[in-house]
KEMI-927925 format. One record per residue (C-alpha): residue number from 1; chain; residue in three letters; x, y, z. Coordinates in pm, 1 decimal. Last residue first. Example, Ala and Ser with C-alpha at 12.3 -4.5 7.8 and 13.67 -1.06 7.14 Angstrom:
2
(r 2; "A"; "SER"; (1367.0; -106.0; 714.0))
(r 1; "A"; "ALA"; (1230.0; -450.0; 780.0))
***
This chain:
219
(r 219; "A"; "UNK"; (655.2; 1811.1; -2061.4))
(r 218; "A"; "UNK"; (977.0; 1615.5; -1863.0))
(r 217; "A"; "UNK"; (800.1; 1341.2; -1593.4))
(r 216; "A"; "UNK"; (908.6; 1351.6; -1259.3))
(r 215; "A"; "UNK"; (802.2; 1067.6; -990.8))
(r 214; "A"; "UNK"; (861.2; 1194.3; -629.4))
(r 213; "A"; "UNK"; (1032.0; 1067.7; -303.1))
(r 212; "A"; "UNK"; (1035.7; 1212.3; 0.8))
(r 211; "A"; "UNK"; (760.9; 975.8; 206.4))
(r 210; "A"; "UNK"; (585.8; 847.1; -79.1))
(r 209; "A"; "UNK"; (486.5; 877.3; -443.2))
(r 208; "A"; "UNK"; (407.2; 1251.0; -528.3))
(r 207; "A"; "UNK"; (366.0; 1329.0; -880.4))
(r 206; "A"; "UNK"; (617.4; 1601.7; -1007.2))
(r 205; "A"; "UNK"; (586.6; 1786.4; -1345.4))
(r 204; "A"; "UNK"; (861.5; 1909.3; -1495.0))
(r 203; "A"; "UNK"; (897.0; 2158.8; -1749.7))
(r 202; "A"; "UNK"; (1186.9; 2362.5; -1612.0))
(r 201; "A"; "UNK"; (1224.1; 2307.3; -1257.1))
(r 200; "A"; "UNK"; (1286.2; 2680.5; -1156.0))
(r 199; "A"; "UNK"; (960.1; 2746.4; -1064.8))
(r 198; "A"; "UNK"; (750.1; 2419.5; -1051.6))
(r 197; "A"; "UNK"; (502.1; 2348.5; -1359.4))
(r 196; "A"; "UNK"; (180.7; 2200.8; -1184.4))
(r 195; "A"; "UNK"; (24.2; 1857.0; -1126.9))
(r 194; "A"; "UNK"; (257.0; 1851.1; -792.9))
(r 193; "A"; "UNK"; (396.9; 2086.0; -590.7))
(r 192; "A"; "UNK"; (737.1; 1942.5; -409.1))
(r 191; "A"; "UNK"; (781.8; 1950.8; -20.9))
(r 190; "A"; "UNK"; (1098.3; 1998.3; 125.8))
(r 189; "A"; "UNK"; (1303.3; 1718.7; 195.4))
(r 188; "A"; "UNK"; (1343.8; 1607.5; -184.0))
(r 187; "A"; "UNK"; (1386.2; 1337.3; -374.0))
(r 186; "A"; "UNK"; (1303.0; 1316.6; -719.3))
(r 185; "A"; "UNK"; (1225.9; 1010.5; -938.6))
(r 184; "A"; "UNK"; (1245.5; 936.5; -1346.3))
(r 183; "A"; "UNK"; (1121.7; 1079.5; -1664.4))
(r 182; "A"; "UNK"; (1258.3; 1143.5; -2015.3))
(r 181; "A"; "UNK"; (1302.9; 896.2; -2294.5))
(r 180; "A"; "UNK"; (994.6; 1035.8; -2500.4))
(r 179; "A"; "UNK"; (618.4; 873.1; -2577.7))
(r 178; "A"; "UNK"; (602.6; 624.8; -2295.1))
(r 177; "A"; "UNK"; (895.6; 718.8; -2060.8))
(r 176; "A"; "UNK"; (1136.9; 557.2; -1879.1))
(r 175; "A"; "UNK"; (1435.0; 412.6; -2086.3))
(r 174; "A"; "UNK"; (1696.4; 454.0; -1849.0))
(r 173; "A"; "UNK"; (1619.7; 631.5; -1589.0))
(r 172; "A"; "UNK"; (1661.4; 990.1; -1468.6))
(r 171; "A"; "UNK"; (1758.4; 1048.8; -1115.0))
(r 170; "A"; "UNK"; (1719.7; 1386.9; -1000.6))
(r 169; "A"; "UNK"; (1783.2; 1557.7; -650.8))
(r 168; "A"; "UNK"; (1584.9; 1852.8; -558.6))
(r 167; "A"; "UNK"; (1764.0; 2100.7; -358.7))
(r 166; "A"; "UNK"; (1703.4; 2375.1; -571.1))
(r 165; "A"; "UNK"; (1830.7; 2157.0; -838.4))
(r 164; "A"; "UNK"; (2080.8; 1844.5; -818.0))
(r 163; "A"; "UNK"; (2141.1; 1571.0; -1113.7))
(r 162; "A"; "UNK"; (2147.6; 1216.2; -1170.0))
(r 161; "A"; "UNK"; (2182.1; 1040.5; -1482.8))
(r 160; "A"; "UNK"; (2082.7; 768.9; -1738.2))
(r 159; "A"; "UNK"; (1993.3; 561.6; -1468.7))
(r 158; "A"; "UNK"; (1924.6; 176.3; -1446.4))
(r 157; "A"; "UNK"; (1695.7; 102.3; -1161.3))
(r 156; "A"; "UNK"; (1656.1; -185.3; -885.4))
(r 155; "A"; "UNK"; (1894.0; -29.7; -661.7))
(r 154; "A"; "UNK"; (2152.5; 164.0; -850.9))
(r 153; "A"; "UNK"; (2234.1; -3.9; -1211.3))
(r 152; "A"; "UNK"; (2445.0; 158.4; -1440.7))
(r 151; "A"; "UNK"; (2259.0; 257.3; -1798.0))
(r 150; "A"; "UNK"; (2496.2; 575.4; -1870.7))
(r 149; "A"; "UNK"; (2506.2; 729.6; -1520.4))
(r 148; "A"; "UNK"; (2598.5; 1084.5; -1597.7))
(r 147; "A"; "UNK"; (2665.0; 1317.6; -1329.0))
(r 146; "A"; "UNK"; (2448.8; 1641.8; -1401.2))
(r 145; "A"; "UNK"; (2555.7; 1954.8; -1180.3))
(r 144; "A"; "UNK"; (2353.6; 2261.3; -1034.5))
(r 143; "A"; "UNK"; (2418.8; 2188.5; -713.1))
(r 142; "A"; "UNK"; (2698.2; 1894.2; -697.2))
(r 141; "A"; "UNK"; (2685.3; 1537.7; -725.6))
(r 140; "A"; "UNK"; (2823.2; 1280.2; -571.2))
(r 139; "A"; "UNK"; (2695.0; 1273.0; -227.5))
(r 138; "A"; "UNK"; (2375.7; 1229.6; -366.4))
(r 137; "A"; "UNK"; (2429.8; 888.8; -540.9))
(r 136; "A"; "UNK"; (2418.1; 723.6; -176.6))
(r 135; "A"; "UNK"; (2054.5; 838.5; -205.2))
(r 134; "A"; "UNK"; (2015.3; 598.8; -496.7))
(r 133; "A"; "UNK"; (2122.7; 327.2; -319.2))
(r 132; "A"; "UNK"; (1938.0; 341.0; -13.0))
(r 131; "A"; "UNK"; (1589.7; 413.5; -190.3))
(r 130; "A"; "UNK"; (1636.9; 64.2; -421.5))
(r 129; "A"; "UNK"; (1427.5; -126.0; -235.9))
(r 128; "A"; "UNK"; (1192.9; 121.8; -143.9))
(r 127; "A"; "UNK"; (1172.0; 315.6; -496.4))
(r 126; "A"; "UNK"; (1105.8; -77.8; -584.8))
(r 125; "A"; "UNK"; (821.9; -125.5; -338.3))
(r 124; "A"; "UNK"; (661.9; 204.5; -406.4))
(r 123; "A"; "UNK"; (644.5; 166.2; -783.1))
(r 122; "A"; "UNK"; (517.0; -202.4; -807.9))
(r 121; "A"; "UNK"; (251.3; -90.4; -490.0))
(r 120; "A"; "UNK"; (127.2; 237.0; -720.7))
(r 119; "A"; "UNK"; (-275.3; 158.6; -574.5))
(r 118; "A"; "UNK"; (-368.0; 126.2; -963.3))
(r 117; "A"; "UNK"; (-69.5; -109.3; -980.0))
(r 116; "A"; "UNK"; (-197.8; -328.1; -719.4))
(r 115; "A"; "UNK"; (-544.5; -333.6; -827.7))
(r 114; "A"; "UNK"; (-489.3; -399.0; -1200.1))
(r 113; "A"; "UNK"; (-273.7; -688.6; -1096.1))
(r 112; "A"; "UNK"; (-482.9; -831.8; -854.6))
(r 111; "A"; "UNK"; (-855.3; -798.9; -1105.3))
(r 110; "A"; "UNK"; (-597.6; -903.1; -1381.3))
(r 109; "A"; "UNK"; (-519.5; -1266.0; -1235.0))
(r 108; "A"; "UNK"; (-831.2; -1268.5; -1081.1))
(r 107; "A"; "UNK"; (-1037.6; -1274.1; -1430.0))
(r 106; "A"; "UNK"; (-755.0; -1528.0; -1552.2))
(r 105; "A"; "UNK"; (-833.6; -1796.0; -1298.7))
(r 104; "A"; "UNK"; (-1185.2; -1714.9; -1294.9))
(r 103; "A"; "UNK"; (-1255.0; -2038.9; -1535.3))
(r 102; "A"; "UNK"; (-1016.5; -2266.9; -1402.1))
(r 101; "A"; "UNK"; (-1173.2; -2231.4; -1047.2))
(r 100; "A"; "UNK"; (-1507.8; -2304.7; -1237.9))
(r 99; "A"; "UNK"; (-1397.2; -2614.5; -1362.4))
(r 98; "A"; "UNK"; (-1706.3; -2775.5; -1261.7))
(r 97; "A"; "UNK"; (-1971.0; -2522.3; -1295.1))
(r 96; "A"; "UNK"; (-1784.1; -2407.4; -1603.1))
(r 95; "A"; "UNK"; (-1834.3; -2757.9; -1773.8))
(r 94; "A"; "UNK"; (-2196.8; -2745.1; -1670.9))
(r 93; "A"; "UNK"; (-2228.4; -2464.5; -1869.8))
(r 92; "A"; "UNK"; (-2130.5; -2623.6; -2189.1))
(r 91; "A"; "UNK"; (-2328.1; -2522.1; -2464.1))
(r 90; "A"; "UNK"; (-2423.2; -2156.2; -2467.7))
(r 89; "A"; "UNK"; (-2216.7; -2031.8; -2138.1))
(r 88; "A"; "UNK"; (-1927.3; -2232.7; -2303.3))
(r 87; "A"; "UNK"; (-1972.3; -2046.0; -2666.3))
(r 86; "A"; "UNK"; (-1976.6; -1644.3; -2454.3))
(r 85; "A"; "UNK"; (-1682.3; -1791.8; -2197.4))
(r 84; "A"; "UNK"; (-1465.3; -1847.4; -2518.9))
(r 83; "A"; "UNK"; (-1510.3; -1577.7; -2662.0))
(r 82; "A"; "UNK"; (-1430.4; -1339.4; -2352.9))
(r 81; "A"; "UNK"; (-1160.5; -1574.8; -2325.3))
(r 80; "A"; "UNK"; (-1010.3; -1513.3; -2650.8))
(r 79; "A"; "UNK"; (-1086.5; -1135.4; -2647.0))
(r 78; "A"; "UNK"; (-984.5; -1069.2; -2298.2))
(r 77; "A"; "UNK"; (-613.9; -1281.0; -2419.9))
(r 76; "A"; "UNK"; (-568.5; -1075.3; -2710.0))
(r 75; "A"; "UNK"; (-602.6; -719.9; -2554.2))
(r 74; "A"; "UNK"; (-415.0; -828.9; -2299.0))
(r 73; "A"; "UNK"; (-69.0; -940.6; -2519.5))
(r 72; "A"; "UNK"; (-136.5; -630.4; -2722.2))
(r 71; "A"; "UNK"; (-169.6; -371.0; -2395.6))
(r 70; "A"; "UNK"; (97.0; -626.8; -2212.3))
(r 69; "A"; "UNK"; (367.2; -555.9; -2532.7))
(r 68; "A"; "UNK"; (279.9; -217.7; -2576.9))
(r 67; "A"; "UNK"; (335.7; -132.7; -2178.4))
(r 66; "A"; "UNK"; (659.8; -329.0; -2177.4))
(r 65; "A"; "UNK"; (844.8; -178.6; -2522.8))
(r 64; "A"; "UNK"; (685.0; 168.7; -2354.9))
(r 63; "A"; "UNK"; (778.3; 206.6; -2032.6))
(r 62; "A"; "UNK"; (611.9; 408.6; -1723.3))
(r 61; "A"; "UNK"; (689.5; 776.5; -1640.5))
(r 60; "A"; "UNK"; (815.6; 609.6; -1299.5))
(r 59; "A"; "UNK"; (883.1; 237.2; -1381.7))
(r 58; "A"; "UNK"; (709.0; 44.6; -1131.2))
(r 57; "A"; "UNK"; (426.4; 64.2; -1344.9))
(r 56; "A"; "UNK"; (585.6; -102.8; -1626.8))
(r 55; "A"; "UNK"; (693.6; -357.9; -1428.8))
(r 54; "A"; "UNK"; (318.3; -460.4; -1250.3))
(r 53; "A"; "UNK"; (195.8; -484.0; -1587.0))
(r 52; "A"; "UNK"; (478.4; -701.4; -1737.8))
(r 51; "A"; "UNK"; (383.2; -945.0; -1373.8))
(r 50; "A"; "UNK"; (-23.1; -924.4; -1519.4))
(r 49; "A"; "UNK"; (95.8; -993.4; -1910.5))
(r 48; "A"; "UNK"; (300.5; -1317.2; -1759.1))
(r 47; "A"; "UNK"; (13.6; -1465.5; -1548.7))
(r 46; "A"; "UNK"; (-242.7; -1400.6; -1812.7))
(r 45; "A"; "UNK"; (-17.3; -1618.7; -2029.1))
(r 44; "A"; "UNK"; (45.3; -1901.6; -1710.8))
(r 43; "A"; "UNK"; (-351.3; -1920.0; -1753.6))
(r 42; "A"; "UNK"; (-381.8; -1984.1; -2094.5))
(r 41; "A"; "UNK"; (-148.5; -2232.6; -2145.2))
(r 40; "A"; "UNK"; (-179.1; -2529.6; -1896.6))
(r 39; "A"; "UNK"; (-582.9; -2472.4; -1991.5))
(r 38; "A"; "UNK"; (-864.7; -2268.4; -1962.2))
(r 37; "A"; "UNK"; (-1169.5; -2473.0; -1932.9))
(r 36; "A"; "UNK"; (-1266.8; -2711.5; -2235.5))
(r 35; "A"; "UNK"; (-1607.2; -2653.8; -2399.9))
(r 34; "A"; "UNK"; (-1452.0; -2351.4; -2572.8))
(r 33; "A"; "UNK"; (-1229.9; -2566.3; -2761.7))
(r 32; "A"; "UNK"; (-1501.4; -2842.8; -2863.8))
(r 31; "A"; "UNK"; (-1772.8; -2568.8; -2953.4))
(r 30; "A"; "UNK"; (-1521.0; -2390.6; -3130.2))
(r 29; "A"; "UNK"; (-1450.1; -2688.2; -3332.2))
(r 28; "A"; "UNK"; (-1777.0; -2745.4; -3444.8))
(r 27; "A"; "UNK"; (-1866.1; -2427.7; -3574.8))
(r 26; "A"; "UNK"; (-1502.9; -2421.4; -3805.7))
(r 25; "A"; "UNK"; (-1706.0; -2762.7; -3930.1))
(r 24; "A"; "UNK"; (-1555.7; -3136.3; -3832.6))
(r 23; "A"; "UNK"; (-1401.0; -3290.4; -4097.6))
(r 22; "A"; "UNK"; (-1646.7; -3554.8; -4236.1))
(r 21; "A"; "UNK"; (-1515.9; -3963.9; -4194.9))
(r 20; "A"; "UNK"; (-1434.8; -4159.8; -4543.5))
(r 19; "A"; "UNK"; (-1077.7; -4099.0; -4528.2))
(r 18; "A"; "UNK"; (-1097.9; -4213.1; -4156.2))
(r 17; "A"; "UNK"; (-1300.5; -4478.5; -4247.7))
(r 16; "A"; "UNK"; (-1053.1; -4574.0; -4528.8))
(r 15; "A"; "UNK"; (-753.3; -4579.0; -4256.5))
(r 14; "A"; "UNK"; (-931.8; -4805.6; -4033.6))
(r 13; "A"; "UNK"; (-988.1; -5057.3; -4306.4))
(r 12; "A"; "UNK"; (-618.9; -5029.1; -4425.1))
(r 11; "A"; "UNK"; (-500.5; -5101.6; -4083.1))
(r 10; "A"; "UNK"; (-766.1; -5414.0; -4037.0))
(r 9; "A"; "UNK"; (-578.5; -5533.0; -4335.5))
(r 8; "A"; "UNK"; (-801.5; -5574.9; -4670.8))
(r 7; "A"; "UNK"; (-919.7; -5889.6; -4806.4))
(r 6; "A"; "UNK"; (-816.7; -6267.3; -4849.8))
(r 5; "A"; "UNK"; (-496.1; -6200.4; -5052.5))
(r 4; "A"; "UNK"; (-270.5; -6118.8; -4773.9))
(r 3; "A"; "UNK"; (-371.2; -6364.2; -4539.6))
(r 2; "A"; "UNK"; (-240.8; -6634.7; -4779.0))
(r 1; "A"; "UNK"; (-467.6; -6883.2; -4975.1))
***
């Protein structure tokens, strides 16, 4: 009698208990993922919506394709690890106590980039970076003149233009602004009011940054 015909394979016996096994429950598949400490995945995700952060604020007025993308791309991550912490802390805290480097990962992550652009460090470090260039712009424009830029790079900044006022030189960049292209820097010797309307500024408001430089924002 051939192999064949004395029973089923050891393939097709493996194959019915897996027909025969139950699917685990939506339940018990939670518990498995949140039992596992932030992976190869999460982490380099909170890594990339902290570093968008840290952009948008170096953009003076800020910018909105970045700041919509790292509210929405935040928002999602807290909730999934917020979820995820509540089911491990029920069922697996021993797993946290192991991985527990894993598990703050992401909490630091947002704790340094929160902190840094709450202390303005994105914006300062590229108005320094890019301060020699865009000075060199001054010599090109008159009082009471707009030189238009049209997207060229000075520094570390595209600008739409660059203009002169009371001694107040302008750069507007490209695509700052959360609600309206308009906003840039200012540089000026003489010291600018900020929080308020300015006489002969039009409706700008000024925010100082550091040393002579200023962030404008059109109102």
């Amino acid at each position: 009698m051939s192999a064949e015909a004395s029973g089923p394979t050891p393939d097709g016996s493996v194959a019915k208990l897996i027909e025969l096994s139950e699917k685990p429950t939506l339940g018990e598949r939670l518990i498995s993922w949140s039992s596992r400490p932030p992976g190869r995945l999460y982490i380099p995700a909170c890594a990339v919506i902290g570093l968008l952060l840290l952009f948008e604020d170096s953009v003076p007025g800020g910018h909105l394709p970045t700041f919509l993308t790292a509210l929405v791309g935040g928002l999602f991550l807290a909730g999934m690890g917020a979820l995820r912490l509540g089911i491990a802390l029920a069922v697996a805290r021993p797993m946290i106590r192991y991985y527990w480097l894993r598990w703050i990962a992401a909490p630091l992550i947002a704790a340094l980039a929160i902190g840094l652009a709450v202390l303005d460090i994105p914006l300062q470090t590229r108005i320094q970076v890019s301060s020699e260039q865009l000075l060199d712009l001054r010599s090109e424009v008159n009082d009471s003149t707009t030189v238009p830029r049209n997207g060229e790079w000075s520094g570390l900044y595209p600008l739409h233009s660059v203009s002169v006022s009371d001694e107040i030189t302008h750069y507007e960049i490209q695509g700052a602004g959360l609600f309206k292209p308009s906003g840039g820097l200012a540089h000026s010797g003489e010291e600018i009011p900020t929080g308020v309307f300015v006489p002969g500024q039009g409706s700008n408001i000024y925010e100082h940054v550091s040393g002579d430089w200023y962030v404008w924002v059109k109102h």
